[in-house]
LOTORDO-485276 format. One line per 10 residues: number of its first residue (from 0); for each residue z, x, y of C-alpha. Coordinates in steps of 0.02 Angstrom, whole numbers, m for minus. Example, Ala and Ser with C-alpha at 12.3 -4.5 7.8 and 13.67 -1.06 7.14 Angstrom:
2
0) 390 615 m225  357 684 m53 $
END
This chain:
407
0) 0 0 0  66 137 117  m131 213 74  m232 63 121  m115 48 279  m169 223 328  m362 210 305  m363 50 394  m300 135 537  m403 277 529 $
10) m560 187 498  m515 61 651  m518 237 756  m668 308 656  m780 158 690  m708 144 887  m782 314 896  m931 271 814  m966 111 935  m959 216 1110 $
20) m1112 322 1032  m1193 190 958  m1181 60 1114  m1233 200 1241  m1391 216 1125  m1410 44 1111  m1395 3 1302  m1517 188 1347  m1340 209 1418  m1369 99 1555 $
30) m1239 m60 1512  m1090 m5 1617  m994 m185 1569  m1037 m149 1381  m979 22 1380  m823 m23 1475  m774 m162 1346  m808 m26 1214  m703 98 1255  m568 m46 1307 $
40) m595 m104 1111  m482 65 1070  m337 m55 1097  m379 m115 924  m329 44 838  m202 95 930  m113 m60 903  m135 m66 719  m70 114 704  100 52 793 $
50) 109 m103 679  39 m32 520  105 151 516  236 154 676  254 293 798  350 438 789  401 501 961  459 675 932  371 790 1003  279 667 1149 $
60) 358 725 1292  234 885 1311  88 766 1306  156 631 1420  240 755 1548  45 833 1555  m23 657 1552  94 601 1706  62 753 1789  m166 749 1771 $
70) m152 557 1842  m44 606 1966  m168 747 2019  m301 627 2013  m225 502 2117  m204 629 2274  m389 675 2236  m462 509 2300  m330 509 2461  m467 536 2616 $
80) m587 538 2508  m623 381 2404  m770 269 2507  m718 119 2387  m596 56 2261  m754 80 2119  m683 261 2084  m519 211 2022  m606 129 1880  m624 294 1817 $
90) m452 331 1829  m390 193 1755  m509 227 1592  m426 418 1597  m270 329 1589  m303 223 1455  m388 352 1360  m239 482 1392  m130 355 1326  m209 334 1174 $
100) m200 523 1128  m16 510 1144  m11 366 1020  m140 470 904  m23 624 909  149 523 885  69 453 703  201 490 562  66 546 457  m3 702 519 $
110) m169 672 421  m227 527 530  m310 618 664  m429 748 534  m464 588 447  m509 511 611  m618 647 637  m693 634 461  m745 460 464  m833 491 650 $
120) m914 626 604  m987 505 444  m1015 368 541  m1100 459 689  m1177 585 572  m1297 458 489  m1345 391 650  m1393 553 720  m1510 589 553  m1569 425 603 $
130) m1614 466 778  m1693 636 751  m1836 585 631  m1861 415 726  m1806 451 918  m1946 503 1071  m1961 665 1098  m1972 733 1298  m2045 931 1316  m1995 955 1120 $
140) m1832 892 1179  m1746 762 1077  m1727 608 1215  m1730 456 1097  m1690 286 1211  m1732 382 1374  m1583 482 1357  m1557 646 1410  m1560 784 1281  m1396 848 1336 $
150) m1302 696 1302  m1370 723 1120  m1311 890 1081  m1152 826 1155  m1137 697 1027  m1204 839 914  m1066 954 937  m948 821 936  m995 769 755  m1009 960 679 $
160) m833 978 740  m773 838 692  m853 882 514  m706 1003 496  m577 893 499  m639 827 298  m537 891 182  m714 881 35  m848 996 56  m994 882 51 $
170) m936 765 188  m899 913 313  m1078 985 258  m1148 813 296  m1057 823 489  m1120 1010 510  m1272 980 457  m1307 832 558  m1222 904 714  m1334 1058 705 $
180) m1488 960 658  m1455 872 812  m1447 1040 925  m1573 1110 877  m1689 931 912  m1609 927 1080  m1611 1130 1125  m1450 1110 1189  m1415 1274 1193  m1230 1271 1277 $
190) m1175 1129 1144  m1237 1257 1021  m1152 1420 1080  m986 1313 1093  m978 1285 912  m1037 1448 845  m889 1527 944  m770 1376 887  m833 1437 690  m800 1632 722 $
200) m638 1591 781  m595 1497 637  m671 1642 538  m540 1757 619  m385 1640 623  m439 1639 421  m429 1835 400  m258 1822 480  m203 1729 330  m297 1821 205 $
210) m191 1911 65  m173 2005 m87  m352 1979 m191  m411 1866 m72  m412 2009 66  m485 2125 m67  m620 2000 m110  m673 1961 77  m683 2146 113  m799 2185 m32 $
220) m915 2029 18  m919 2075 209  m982 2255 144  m1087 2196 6  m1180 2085 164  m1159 2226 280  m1268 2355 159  m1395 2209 136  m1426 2199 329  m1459 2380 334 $
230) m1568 2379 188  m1679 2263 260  m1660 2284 437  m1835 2214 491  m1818 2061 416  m1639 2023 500  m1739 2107 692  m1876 1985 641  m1751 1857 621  m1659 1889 751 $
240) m1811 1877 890  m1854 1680 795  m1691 1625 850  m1671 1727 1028  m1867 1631 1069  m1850 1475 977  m1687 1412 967  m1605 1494 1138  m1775 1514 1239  m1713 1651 1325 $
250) m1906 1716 1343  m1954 1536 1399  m1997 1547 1594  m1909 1380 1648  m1759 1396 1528  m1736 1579 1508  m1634 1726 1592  m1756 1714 1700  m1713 1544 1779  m1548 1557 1816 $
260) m1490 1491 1662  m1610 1338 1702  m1565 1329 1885  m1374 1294 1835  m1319 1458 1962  m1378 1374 2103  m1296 1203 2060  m1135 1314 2022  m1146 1396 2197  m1171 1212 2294 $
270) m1030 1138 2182  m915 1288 2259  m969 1230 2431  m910 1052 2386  m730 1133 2317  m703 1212 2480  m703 1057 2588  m566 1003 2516  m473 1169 2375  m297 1083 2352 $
280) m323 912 2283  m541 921 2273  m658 769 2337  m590 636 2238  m622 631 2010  m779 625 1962  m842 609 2151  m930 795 2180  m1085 731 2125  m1118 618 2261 $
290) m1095 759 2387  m1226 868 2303  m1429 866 2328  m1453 846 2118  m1353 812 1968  m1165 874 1980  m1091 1064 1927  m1149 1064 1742  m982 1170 1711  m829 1117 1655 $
300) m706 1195 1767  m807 1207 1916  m833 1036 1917  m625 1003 1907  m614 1147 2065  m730 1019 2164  m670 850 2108  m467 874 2090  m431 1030 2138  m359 1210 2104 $
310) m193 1106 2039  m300 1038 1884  m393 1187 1822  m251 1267 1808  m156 1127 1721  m330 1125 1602  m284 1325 1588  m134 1280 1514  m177 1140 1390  m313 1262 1327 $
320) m195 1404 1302  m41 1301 1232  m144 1208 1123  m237 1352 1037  m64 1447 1014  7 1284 952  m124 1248 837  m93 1426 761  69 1363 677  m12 1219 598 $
330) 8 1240 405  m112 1088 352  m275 1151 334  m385 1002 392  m270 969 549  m273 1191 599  m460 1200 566  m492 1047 685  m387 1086 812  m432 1286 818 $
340) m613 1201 826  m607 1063 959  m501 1193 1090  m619 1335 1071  m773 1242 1061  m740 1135 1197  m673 1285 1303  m844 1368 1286  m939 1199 1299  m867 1168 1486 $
350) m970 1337 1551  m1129 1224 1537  m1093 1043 1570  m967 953 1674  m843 877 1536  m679 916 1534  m562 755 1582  m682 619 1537  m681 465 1426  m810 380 1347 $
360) m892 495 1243  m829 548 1049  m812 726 1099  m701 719 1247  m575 582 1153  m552 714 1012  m528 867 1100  m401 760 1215  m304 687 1022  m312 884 972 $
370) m208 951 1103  m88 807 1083  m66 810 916  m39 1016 917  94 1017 1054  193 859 974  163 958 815  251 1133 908  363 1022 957  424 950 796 $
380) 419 1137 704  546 1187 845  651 1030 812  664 1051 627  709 1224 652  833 1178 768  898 1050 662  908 1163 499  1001 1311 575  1147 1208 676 $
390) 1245 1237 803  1335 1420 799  1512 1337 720  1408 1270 581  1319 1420 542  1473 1526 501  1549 1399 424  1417 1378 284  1404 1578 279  1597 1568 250 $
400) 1566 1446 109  1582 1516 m63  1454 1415 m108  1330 1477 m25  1185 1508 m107  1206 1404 m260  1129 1239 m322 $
END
């Protein structure tokens, strides 16, 4: 029973997920009522986890102090600045959305949120399959529905991620696959670089924990494939140039080196000319865009610098860093691997597009129930240790105890 209770939930969460990407396709991503109500239908799970599995609230007060402390941020942003009362939609949906996190991370069961992250990356992994051998193609470019190829290799990266949360092989090869299928369509390059870096540091955090013949055995393979490189060298140069030209187009003249990493330095420089009007408390969240000639900062943290502030980036500096020490001490597999995954990838991710606080998009909600759950996790290892060692009086009591030690 306790079983059926959990997968309901999860699925409820999995399929919420699911609906955001498959309304915006739907809609071209032009419904604003229908994409409000969808996001607003996350109510749904949420309230079936408190009623079918309960809420644990050690360990919350990390996330809600940071939580208080972004809308808080965000509120001063929009003082002088805000034209209209529209913008505060957006900060109502941050709110909502930062409030389901919390309720994500406080689950009892620690294996909701990679099982969340499972059945998304299922659900939304079939659809993208779907949409890359049926969708319009734009300059090469998957743009199926009219939209932009960087909102696909958003979703993209958002399902490969979210593939690593399965705790089976063939359903996180089924995410990965899909996610990178997907990137490669849409040649979104900075989608892609995030989760290759989010991979090599889960490579590394797994040779921390390597041991005994397992150490031995990892060594011997790394020089086995190390020896096979250098034996045939021109194939892995040959190689190497396919995937600089085709898959990076770093020779291509309007996406290369060569154009400013496809005119993104200049939007970068006018998005610092925004932040200065206004360094403190920014222009008002998600307002920098209207007060530039094109499309917004297409970086992560510049964009925060222009639209909140100095305060938030570095309050996004710290959820970054806390979250990737925190998920460190994680000891189930699924839940470290995910959260290692979602922190770096979306770290690296914000360099080329503007996402860092947002709601309404898969990849954003999961990075946001990552942190959460690592610091409430952090936060329950250091109350359980706390707990099992006692106050000082207790301690020498029990090593007083000639008992001590026995069964």
């Amino acid at each position: 029973m306790r079983s059926m209770k959990f997968w309901i939930v999860a699925s409820a969460y999995g399929l919420w997920l699911f609906g955001l990407v498959e309304v915006f396709y739907l809609t071209n991503g032009t419904a604003d009522n229908a994409l409000e109500f969808t996001l607003m239908a996350g109510a749904v799970p949420a309230g079936l986890q408190l009623f079918l599995l309960g809420l644990d609230p050690i360990g919350l007060v990390a996330p809600v102090k940071f939580a208080l402390v972004l809308l808080l941020i965000i509120l001063l942003s929009y003082f002088g600045n805000a034209q209209d009362w529209t913008p505060l939609i957006q900060a109502c949906n941050i709110s909502f959305v930062l409030g389901i996190a919390i309720l994500a991370a406080g689950s009892p069961d620690e294996r909701l949120l990679p099982a969340i992250a499972m059945l998304c990356s299922v659900f939304t992994g079939i659809l993208l399959i779907y949409v890359n051998f049926t969708g319009e193609y734009v300059w090469g470019r998957l743009a199926a529905h009219h939209i932009q190829p960087n909102f696909w290799g958003t979703i993209g990266l958002a399902v490969a991620l979210a593939a690593l949360g399965a705790r089976r092989l063939p359903l996180m090869l089924l995410g990965l696959g899909a996610g990178l299928l997907t990137l490669y369509d849409a040649s979104a390059r900075g989608s892609l670089v995030g989760l290759l870096v989010a991979l090599l540091a889960l490579l590394l955090v797994a040779g921390r924990r390597l041991r005994d013949r397992r150490l031995v055995t990892v060594l011997i393979g790394t020089g086995t494939l190390l020896v096979v490189a250098m034996a045939a060298s021109s194939y892995v140069s040959g190689l190497a140039d396919v995937i600089w030209s085709d898959v990076f187009k770093g020779d291509d003249p309007y996406r290369g080196l060569g154009s400013g990493l496809t005119g993104r330095t200049e939007l970068w420089e006018e998005t610092l000319d925004v932040w200065i009007k206004s360094p403190l408390f920014g222009v008002g969240y998600h307002q920098h865009e209207n007060m530039m000639s094109t499309i917004g900062a297409h970086n992560a943290y510049l964009a925060m610098l222009a639209d909140t502030g100095v305060f938030s980036l570095l309050l996004y500096g710290w959820l970054l860093v806390r979250s990737f020490v925190a998920g460190l001490t994680i000891e189930q597999p699924a839940l470290r691997r995910l959260t290692i995954a979602y922190v770096v990838g979306y770290a690296v991710y914000g360099f080329f597009e503007a996402r860092a606080f947002n709601s309404g998009n898969p990849l954003s909600l999961l990075f946001l129930m990552c942190c959460f759950a690592a610091l409430a996790h952090h936060a329950r290892q250091r109350a359980a240790a706390s707990a099992y060692a006692g106050p000082p009086s207790a301690r020498l009591r029990e090593s007083a105890s000639p008992d001590t030690g026995y069964a």
